[in-house]
N, C-alpha and C positions, 0 to 999 in steps of 0.2 A: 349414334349412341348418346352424344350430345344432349340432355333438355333441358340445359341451363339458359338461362335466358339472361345476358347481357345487359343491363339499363344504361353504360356508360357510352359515350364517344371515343372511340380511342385516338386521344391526344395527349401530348407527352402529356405527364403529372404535372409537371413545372408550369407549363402553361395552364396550365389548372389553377393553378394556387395561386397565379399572379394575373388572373381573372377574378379568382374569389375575392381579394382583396376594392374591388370595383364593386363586385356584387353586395359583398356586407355592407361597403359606404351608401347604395343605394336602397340598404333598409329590405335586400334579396329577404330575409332570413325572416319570414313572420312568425315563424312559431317562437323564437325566441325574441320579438319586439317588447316584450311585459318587463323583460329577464336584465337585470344590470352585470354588466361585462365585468369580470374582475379580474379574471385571468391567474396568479398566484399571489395575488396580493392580499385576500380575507374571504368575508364572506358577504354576501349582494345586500344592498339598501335595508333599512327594518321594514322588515312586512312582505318584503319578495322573497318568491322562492329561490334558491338555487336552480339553475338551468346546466342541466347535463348532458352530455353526447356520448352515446357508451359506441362502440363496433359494431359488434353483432350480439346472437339471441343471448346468450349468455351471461354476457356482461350485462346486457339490459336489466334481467332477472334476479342476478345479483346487487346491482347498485340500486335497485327502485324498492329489495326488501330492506336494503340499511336505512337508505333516504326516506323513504316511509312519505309523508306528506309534505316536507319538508323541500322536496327537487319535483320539478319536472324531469322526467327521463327519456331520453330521445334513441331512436335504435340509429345507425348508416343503414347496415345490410336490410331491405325488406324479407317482410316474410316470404318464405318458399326460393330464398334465393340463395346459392352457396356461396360461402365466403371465402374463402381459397384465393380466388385469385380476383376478387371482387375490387373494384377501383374507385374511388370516392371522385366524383362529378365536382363541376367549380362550385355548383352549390351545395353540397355536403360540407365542403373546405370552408363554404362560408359557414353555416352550421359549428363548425368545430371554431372557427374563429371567434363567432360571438359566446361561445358557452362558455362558463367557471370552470367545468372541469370534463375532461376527455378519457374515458375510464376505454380500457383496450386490453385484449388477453397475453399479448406475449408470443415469445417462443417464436415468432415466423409465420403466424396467421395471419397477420397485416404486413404485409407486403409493402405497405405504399405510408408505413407510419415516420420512417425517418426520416422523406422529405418533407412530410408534415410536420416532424418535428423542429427542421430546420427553418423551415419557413414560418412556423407559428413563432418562433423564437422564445424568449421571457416574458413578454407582454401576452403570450397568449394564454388560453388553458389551462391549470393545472392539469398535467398529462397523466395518468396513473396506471405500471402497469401490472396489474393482478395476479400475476404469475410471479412477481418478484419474491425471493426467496424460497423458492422449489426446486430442488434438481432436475432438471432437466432430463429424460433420458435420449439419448444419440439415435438417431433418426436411421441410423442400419443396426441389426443385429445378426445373430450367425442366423445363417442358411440352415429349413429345415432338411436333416439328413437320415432316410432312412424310416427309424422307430425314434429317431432325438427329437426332443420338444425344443424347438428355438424357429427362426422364422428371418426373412430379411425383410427390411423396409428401408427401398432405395429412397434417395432424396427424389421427391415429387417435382418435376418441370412442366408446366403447361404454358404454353403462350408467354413463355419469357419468367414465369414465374417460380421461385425456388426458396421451399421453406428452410435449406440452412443446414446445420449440422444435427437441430433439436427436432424432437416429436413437438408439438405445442399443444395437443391434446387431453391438458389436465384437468379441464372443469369436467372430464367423462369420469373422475373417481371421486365420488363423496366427500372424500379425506382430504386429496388434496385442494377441491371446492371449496372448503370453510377456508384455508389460508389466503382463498380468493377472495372470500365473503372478509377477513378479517384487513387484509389491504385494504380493501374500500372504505371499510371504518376508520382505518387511520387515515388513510388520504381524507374522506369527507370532515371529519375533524380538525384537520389542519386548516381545512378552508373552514371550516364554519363552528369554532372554539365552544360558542354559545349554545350550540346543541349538543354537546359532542355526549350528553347524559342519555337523548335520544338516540340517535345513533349505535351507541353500546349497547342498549336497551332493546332497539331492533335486530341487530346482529348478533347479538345472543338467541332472542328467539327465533332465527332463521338457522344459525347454527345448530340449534337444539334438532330442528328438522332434519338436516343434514344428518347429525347423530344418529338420529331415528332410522333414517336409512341407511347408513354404513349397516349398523347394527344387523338391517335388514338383510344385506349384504352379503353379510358372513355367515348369519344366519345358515340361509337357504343356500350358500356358496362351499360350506364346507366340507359336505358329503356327497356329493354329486358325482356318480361314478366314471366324468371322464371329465380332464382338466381342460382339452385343446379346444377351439371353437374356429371356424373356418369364418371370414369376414372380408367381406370386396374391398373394403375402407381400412387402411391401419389404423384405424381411430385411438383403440381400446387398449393400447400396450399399459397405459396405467392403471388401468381398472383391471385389465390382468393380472399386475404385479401386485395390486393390493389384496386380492379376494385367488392368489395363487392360483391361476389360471394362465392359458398360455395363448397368445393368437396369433393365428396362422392367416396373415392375408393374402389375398389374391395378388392385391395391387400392391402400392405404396400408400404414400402421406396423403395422398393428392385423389379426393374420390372419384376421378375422373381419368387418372393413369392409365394407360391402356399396359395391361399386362402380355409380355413378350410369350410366345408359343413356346418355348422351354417352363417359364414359372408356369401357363395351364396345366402346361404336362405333368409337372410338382404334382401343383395341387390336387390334381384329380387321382392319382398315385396314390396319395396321403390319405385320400378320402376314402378309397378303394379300403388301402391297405389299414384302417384304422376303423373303416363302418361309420363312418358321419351320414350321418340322416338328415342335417339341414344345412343349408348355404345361407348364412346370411348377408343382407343386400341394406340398402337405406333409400330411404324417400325421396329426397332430392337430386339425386343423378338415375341414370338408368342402370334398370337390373339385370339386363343382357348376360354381362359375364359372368354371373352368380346365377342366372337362370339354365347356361350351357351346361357347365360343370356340374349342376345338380342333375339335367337330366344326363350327363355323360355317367354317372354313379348311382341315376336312382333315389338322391337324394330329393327332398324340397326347400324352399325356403324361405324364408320369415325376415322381417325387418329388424336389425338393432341400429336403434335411433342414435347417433352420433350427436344430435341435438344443435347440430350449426345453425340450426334455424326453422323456425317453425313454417308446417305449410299453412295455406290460411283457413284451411276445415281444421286443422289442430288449436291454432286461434281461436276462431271462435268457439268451440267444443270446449276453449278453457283449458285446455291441456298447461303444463305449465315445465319447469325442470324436477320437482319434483316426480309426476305421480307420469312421465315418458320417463324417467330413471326406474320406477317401477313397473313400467311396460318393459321394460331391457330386461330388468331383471326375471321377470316372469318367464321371457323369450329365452335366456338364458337359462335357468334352472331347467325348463321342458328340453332344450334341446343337450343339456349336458348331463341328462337323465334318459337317453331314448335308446 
């Protein structure tokens, strides 16, 4: 069921990082050889850009509409790859070593950022993370029962990996996406004072976007004659909670969980006993277990894009967070209309 495809070595972390520290002295990092190091001390030479390292798809999308022309913006995760339990290589670490500022989502999606954090120390990055100031919501919730709308989402383990007590999947709701877009601007402002007109400038009118979709949102979200949606990936618990909708996952946090033969049984119960006509599944892992349970009830099913990363037909097609949040929601209003 596996099609994720691995790029790293597995070697502890540590030795990772006290590799990179070799690799950056010997000039590893070319995409950032232009880019002056500053780490939290201001903003790089007059006339360079800023040099950025964001996580994954998200963050990238985020900081490149604040930064505008002003940064280079560098992704870790490649496209088509899931980031979950994704491990940054010595030469990523040197990447994050030489960049101004290391922008990351929060919440237990990076796994592997504390000991970057410890080892970059003061002299490195400014670290920033996007999620600061959001509540979080707790990574289990009640067990669907019966005709009750509520759902569990155990903490996700894979390969050693464990997102924590939090969901971290908040750049999936509009709303709480601008407080992402709006960290950015204040972190890239602290580091680069001199533009900071720009900056607000851009992150207003990305916000604006943003608006324009909540809006859209609610819109098309408010009448829809059934609230639940069935989904392999716990992704979507804030975009449920915003647009009053409820999600029932297959799995957990983790979209590669293998769900135990009592929750299928749930599920397909639910589906039975409720009339669900699609399972939805996502792009990046396989849709095995979303493809069972649809044909065990008859159902079909459709993609909602979690957005951890674009494939590379979605790249070049141009796809972007915007107008794959409007593929969701499309996907969404058809099936919670059927």
């Amino acid at each position: 069921m596996n099609m994720k495809k691995k790029s790293w070595i597995k070697l502890p972390l540590i030795a990772l990082l006290s590799m990179s520290t070799l690799l950056a002295a010997c000039g590893n990092n070319s995409d950032s050889a232009s880019s002056t190091t500053t780490g939290t001390s201001g903003s790089t030479a007059s006339g360079e850009k800023l040099h950025i390292v964001t996580s994954f798809y998200p963050m990238q999308e985020f900081t490149s509409k604040v930064a505008g022309d002003l940064a280079d913006v560098q992704v870790l995760v490649p496209a088509g790859t899931e980031p979950h339990d994704w491990e940054p290589t010595a030469q990523d670490i040197a990447k994050m070593t030489d960049a101004d500022m290391l922008v990351y989502n929060g919440g237990g999606v990076e796994s592997w950022i504390d000991q970057v954090k410890d080892t970059l120390g003061d002299s490195g990055p400014k670290l920033v993370d996007a999620s600061n100031g959001i509540q979080l919501m707790a990574s289990t919730e009640e067990e669907h029962e019966g005709e009750e709308a509520g759902h569990e989402e155990e903490h996700a383990t894979e390969e050693g990996h464990d997102h924590g007590e939090f969901d971290p999947h908040v750049w999936l709701s509009p709303i709480q996406a601008q407080t992402e877009v709006r960290n950015i601007e204040t972190a890239l402002t602290a580091l680069d004072p001199n533009h900071a007109a720009d900056f607000k400038k851009n992150a207003d009118a990305y916000i604006a976007e943003l608006q324009k979709l909540d809006a859209e949102y609610k819109a098309s979200l408010s009448n829809v004659k059934r609230k639940d949606f069935i989904t392999q990936h716990a992704a979507f618990a804030y975009l449920a909670h915003d647009y009053g909708l409820t999600q029932v996952p297959i799995a957990g946090l983790s979209p590669e969980q293998e769900p135990s033969a009592e929750a299928m049984a749930k599920i397909v119960d639910f589906a039975k006993q409720n009339n669900v006509k699609t399972i939805f599944f996502e792009t990046l892992v396989s849709s095995n277990v979303a493809k069972t349970i649809a044909d065990e009830v008859g159902a079909k099913t459709a993609v909602l894009n979690p957005l951890e990363g674009l494939t590379s037909a979605e790249t070049s097609a141009g796809e972007n967070y915007i107008s794959v949040m409007r593929t969701n929601l499309a996907a969404l209003e058809k099936a919670l209309n059927e």
